[in-house]
C-alpha positions in Angstrom: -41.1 -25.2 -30.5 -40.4 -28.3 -28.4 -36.4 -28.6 -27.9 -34.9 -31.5 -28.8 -33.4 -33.5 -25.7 -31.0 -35.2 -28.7 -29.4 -32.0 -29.1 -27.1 -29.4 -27.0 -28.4 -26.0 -26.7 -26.1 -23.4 -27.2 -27.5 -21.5 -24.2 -25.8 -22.7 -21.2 -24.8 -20.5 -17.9 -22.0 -21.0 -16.0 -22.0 -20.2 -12.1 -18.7 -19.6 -9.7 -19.1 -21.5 -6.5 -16.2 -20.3 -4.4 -14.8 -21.7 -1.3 -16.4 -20.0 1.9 -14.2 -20.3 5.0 -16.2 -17.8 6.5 -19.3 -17.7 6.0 -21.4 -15.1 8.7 -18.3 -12.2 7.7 -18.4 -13.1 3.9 -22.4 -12.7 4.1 -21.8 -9.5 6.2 -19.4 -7.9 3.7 -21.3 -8.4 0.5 -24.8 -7.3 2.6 -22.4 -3.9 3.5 -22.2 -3.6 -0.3 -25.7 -4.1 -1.2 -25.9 -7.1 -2.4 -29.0 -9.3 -1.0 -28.4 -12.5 0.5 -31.0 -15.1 -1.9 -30.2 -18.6 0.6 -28.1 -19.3 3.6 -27.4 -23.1 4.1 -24.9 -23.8 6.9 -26.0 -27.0 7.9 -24.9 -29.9 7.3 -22.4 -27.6 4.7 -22.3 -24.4 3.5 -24.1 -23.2 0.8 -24.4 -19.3 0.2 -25.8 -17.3 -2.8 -25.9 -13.4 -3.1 -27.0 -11.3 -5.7 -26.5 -8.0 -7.2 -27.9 -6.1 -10.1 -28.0 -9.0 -12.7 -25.1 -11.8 -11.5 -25.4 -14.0 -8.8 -22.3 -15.3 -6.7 -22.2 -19.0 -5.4 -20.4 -19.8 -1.9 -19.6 -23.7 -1.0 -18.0 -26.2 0.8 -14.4 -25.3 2.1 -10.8 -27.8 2.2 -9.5 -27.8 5.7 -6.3 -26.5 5.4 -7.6 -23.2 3.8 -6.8 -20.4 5.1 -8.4 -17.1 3.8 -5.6 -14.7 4.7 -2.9 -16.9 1.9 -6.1 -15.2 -0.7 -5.6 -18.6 -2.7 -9.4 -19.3 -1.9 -10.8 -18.6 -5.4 -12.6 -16.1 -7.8 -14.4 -15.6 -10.7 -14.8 -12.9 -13.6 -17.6 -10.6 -13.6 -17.9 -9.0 -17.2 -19.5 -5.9 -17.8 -19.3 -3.1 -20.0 -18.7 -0.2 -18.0 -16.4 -1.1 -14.9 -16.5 2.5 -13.2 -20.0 2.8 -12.4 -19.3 -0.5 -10.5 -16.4 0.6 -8.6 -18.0 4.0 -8.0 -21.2 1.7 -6.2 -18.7 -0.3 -4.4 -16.6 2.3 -2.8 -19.9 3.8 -2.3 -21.7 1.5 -0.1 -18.0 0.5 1.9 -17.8 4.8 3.0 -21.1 4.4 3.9 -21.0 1.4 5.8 -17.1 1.1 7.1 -16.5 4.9 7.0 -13.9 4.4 4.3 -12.8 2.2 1.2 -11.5 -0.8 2.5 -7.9 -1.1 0.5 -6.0 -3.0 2.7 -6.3 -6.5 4.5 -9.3 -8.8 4.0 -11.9 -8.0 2.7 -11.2 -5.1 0.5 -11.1 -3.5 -2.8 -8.4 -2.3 -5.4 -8.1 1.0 -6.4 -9.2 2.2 -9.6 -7.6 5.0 -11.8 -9.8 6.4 -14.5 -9.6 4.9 -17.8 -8.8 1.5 -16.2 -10.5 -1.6 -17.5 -10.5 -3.7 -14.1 -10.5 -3.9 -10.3 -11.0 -6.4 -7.8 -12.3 -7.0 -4.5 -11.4 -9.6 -2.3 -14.0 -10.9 -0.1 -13.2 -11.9 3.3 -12.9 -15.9 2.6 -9.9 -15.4 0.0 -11.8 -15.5 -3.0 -11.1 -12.2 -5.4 -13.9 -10.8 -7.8 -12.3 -9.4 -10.8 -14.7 -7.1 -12.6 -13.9 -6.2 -16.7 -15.0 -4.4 -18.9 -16.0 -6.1 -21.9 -14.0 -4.2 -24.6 -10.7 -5.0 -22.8 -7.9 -5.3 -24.9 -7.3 -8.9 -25.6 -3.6 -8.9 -25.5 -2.1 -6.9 -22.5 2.0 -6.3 -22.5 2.8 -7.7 -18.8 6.1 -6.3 -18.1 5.5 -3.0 -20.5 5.2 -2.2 -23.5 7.9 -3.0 -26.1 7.4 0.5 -28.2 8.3 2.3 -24.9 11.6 2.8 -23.3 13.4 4.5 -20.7 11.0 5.8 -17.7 8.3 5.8 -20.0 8.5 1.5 -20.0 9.0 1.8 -16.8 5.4 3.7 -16.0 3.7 1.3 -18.5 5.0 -1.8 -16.4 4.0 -0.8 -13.0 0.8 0.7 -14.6 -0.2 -3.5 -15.4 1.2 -5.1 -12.2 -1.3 -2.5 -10.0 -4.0 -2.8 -12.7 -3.9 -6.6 -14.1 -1.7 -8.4 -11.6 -2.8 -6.2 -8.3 0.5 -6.4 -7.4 1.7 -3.4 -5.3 5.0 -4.0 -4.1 6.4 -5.3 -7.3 5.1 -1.7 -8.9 6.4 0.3 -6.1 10.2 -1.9 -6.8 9.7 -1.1 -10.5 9.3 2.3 -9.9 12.0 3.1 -7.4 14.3 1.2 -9.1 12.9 2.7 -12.2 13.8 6.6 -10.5 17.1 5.9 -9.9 18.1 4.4 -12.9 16.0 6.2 -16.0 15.0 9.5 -14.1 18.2 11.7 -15.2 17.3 11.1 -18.5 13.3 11.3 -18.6 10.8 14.1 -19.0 9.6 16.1 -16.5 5.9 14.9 -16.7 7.0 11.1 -16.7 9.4 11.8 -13.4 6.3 13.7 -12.0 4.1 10.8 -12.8 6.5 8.0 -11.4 7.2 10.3 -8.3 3.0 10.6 -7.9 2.8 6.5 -7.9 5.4 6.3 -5.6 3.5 8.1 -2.9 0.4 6.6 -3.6 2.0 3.1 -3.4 4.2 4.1 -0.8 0.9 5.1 1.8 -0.9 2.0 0.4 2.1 -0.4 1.9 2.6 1.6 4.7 6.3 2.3 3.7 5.6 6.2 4.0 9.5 7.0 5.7 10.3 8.5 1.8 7.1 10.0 1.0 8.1 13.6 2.1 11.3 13.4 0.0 9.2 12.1 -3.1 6.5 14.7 -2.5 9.6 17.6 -2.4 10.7 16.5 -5.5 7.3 16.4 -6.9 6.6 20.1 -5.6 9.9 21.0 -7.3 8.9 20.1 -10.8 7.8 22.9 -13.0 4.5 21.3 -15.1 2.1 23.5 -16.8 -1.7 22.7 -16.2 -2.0 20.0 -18.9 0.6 18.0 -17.6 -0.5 18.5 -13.7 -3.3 16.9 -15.8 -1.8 13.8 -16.9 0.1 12.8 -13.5 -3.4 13.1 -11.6 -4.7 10.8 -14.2 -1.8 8.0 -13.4 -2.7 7.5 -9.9 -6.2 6.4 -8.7 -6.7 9.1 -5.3 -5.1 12.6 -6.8 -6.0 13.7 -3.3 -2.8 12.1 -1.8 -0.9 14.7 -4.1 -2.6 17.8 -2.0 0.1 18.7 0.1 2.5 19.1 -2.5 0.1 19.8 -5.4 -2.3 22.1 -3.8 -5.8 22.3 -5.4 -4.8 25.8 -7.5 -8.8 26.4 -8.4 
C-alpha cells in the first residue's frame, strides 16, 4: 500500500540526544555495562550512539558552561515492563567490571528495593536514565500518602523521595525527624523499618557516626519472622542489617 505523503503517520519514534561533556568516559561506562557502541563522531562535534537490548541512546553537542558533576545535563525515560531484570543486568555487569555497584558519585546507579517500579543511573556526563515499568501507577502521592499517618506517613514519604525523586538526604531528614517525633507512638515493625532505612541511608551518605546506635535499637526490637520479613523488604541491600539482624537460617 503506497503511503500517502499528504497524510501523518501515526507511527513516529522519538530519540533522546543528551548532552555529552565527556565523551571517551561516557562511552567507557555504558561499554562496562554492555551496551555496544553503534558510531563515534568526535570531530568536528560530538555525536555518540549506544545500544542495548532494543533502545538506543543518542549523545550530542554540549553548552560550555556545563558541568557534569551539577547532574543538570539531561535524561530520558526508558519504558519497560519489567524494571528488575534491568537493574539485576546492570548491577551485574558494574560488579563485574568495577568490582562493585557504583552508588555514589558520577557515574552510578540507584538502588532498587523489590517491588519498586523505577531506578536510575546517571551516566558520567550528568544525564540520568530513568527506567519504568510500564504499569506504574499514574498518580504517585509525593510527600506520602494521605490515608496514612503517624510513622506509617512518614515511611511512605521517604519510600517516594528515594524511589521517584532519588533524593537521599531529604529521606534520611524525613526519617530522623520522623523517629523522634512519631516513634513513641508507632508499631514495632514500622520503628524497625524506619530504623533499617536509616542505616542504609546513613552508609549511602557517609553520615555512619549514628549507625551503631540505630542498629542497637534495631537489635532490641522483638519481631517475629513475618515482620523481620517486611523491614528487609523496605530497604534495597538487607545485607547492611547483618550485624544486628544476623542471617538466623
Amino acid at each position: 500500500m503506497a503511503i500517502d505523503a499528504r497524510r501523518v503517520q501515526p507511527n513516529e519514534t522519538t530519540v533522546p540526544l543528551l548532552p555529552c561533556p565527556a565523551p571517551q568516559e561516557t562511552l567507557a561506562f555504558w561499554r562496562a555495562l554492555g551496551f555496544e557502541v553503534t558510531y563515534e563522531q568526535l570531530k568536528p562535534y560530538v555525536y555518540l550512539v549506544v545500544t542495548w537490548s532494543g533502545f538506543q541512546l543518542h549523545y550530542g553537542p554540549t553548552p560550555k558552561d556545563l558541568v557534569p558533576a551539577r547532574e543538570a545535563s539531561g535524561g530520558c525515560l526508558v519504558m519497560v515492563d519489567a524494571v528488575a531484570a534491568y537493574h539485576a543486568a546492570f548491577a551485574e555487569a558494574m560488579r563485574r567490571s568495577y568490582g562493585k555497584v557504583l552508588v555514589k558519585g558520577l557515574p552510578r546507579m540507584t538502588r532498587y528495593r523489590a517491588g519498586a517500579s523505577r531506578f536510575s543511573v546517571v551516566d558520567p556526563s550528568g544525564n540520568t536514565v530513568i527506567f519504568i515499568q510500564r504499569d506504574e501507577p499514574m498518580e504517585v502521592e509525593y510527600g506520602g500518602s494521605k490515608e496514612l499517618d503517624g510513622l506509617a506517613r512518614v515511611l511512605d514519604n521517604a519510600r517516594i523521595l528515594r524511589e521517584f525523586k532519588m533524593d537521599d538526604r531529604a529521606a534520611y531528614r524525613a526519617l530522623d525527624s520522623g523517629m523522634r517525633r512519631r516513634a513513641e507512638d508507632a508499631p514495632v515493625v514500622e520503628q524497625a523499618m524506619a530504623l533499617a532505612a536509616l542505616i542504609e541511608l546513613s552508609i549511602a551518605l557517609d553520615k555512619t557516626d549514628r549507625v551503631p546506635e540505630w542498629g542497637a535499637q534495631l537489635q532490641a526490637l522483638p519481631l517475629p519472622p513475618a515482620q523481620r520479613t517486611r523491614v528487609a523488604g523496605y530497604v534495597a541491600d538487607p545485607a547492611l542489617l547483618e550485624p544486628w539482624w544476623p542471617d538466623p537460617r
